[in-house]
N, C-alpha and C positions, 0 to 999 in steps of 0.2 A: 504494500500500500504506500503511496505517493503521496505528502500531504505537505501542500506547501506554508511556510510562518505566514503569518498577518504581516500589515506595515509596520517598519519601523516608527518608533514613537519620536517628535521631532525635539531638538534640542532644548525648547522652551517646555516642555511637558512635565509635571512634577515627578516628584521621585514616588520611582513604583514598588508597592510591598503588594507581594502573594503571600495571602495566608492559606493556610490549608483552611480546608471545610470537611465537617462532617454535620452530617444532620442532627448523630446523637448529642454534639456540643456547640449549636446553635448559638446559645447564648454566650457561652466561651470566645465565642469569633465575635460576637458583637461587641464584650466587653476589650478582646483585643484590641478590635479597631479603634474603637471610642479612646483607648488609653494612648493608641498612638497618636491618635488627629489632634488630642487633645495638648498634647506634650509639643509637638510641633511647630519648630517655628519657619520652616519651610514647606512649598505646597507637596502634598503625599497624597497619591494614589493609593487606596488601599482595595484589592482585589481577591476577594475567595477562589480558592481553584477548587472546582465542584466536580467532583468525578461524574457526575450522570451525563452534565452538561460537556466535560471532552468524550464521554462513550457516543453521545448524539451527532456530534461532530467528526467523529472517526479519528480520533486525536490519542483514543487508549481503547485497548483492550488485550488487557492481559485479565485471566480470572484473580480470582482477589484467593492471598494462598492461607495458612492456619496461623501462618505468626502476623501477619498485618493487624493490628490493633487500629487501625484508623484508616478513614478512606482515601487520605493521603500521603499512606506510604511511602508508594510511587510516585504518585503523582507529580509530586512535589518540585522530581528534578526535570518537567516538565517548565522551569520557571523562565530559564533563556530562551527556548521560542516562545512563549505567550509574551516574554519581551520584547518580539520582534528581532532575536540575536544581536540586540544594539542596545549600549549604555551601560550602565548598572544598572540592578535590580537587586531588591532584597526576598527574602522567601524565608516565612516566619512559622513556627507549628502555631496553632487555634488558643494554647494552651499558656498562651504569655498573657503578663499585663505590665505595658510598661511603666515607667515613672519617670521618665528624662526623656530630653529632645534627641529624635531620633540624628538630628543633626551632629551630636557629639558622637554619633555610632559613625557616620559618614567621614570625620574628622578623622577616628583611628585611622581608617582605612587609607585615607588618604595621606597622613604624614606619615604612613610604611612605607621605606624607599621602595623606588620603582615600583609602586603598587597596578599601574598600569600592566605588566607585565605577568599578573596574577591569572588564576581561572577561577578563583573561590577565596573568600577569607569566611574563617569562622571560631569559635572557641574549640578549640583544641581540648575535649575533657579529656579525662582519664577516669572514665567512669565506669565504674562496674554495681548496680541494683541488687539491695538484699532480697528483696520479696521478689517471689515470684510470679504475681500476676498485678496487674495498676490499673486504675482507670474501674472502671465495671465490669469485671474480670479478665481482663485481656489477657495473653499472656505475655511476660517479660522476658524476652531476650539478652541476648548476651554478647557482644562481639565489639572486633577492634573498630575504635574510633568513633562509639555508640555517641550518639546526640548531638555529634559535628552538625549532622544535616540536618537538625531542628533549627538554626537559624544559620541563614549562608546568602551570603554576600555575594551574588556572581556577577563577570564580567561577561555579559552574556554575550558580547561579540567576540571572545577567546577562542582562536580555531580550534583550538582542543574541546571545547563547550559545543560551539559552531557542528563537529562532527560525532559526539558522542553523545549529545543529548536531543536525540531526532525523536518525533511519538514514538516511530518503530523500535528503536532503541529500547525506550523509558516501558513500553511496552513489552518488551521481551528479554531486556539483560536481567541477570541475576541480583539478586539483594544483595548481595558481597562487593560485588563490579560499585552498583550505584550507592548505595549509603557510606562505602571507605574511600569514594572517588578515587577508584582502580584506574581513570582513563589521565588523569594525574600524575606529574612529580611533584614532589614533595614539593620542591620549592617552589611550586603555580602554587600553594594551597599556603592562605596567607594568616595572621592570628590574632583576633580582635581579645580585647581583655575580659575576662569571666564574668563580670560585672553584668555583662549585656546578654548573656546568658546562663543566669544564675539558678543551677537547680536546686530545687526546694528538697531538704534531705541528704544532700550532701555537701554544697556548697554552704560557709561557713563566713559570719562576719566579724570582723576583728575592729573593736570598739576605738582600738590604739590607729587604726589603717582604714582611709576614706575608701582607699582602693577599692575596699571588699565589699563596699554598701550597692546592694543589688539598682542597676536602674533599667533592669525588666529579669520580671522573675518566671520563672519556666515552672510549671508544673505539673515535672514531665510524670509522674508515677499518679496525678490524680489533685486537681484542685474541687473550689467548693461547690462546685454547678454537683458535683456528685457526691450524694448525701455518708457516702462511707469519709471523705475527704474534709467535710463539712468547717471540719478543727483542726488543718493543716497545717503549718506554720508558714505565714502573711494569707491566710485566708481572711483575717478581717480587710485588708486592703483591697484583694479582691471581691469582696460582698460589696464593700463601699461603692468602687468602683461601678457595682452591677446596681446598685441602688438608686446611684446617682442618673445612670441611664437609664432606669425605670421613672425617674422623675420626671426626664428629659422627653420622654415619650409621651406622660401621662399629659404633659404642659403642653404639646406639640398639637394633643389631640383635642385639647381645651381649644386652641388656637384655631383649628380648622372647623372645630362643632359653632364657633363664634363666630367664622365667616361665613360658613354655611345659613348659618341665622340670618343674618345681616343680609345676606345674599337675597333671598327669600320675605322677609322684610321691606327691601326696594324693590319686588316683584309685585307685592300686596300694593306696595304703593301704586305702585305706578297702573 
């Protein structure tokens, strides 16, 4: 199958974030987005990548296998063509909430010499999960380089990007290939500080060291949208956060029931 990119996005366009999407954490991606727009002091795109919507398009299909815990496994590294192979793009899991200008994420990236020269920057964990299953039972995995690709920074015009990240590809390579970016050297694969992808559980803040204070927290094993996570640690930040957009909606809808009135109102009139 033969599927050519959309257009590229032109130079004036704001900065583009793919987040993943699943349906089970709806509201997870909404309080994502909300936490980034809101943080923001440049224009950002923020864009769900909806597996139904690339299956309808002919953009994926590979079957969905027993370890994918989310509909964006794959999907994910689908992010350089939905960028049109040009610029930078960011590609975030559902399951963040930020707290700082995504602008300072763009700044690492940028004052790493020759960062041009990259195909991916990301936090480099070294993580390995006690429990065996997160989320609403999923199961948890284990492997080198685990939770690089929950947040990655690609240059998605990188030939190596360019060639290895086609639908047919993201479609058919192995989860090994695609989550330890196999099509990679080391030294394309660039290293943004843990701060910006801070997992809840094993990342650790040191009271003495600003370094460590999280400004977007990952929570990759299960936050509070899922009632077993409920008492996570920073899950009051993220209830906040989901609160405040529950406000933000209920005001929005105040707003519209009042011009709808009004509307209706100079209809009588008149």
């Amino acid at each position: 199958m033969t599927v050519s990119p959309p257009p590229a996005s032109s130079p004036e366009s704001p900065f583009r974030v793919f987040v993943g999407y699943d349906p089970r954490e709806h509201e997870a991606y909404e309080v994502c987005r909300r936490s980034l727009l809101r943080h923001a002091s440049i224009p950002v795109d923020v864009i769900p990548i909806r597996q139904l919507e690339l299956r309808a398009a002919g953009l994926y299909w590979r079957e969905r296998g027993p370890t994918e815990s989310t509909e964006f496994s794959f999907t994910r590294f689908l992010t350089p063509y939905l960028a049109g192979f040009n610029g930078w793009a960011l590609f975030v899991d559902c399951d963040f909430l930020y707290l700082a200008d995504i602008a300072g994420l763009l700044s690492c990236l940028h004052s790493t010499p020759n960062s041009d020269r990259l195909a991916v920057a990301c936090v480099k964990h070294e993580y390995a999960p006690a429990e065996s299953t997160k989320m609403d039972g999923a199961i948890q995995t284990v492997y080198p380089r685990k939770n690089w690709s929950s947040m990655v920074l690609y240059n998605c015009g990188h030939p190596k990007n360019v060639a290895a990240l086609t639908p047919a590809a993201v479609s058919t390579q192995t989860g090994a290939f695609l989550h330890r970016f196999a099509w990679l050297d080391d030294d394309e694969i660039g290293e943004i500080p843990f701060a910006w992808n801070f997992l809840v559980g094993h990342n650790k803040v040191d009271p003495d060291d600003p370094a460590t204070l999280p400004k977007a927290i990952h929570y990759t094993s299960g936050g509070p949208w899922f009632e077993r996570y409920r008492n996570c640690e920073f899950a009051e930040l993220w209830i906040k956060e989901a609160e405040e957009l529950k406000a933000d909606k209920e005001k929005e809808e105040k707003k519209q029931l009042l011009v709808k009135a009004n509307g209706e109102e100079e209809k009588e009139g008149n």
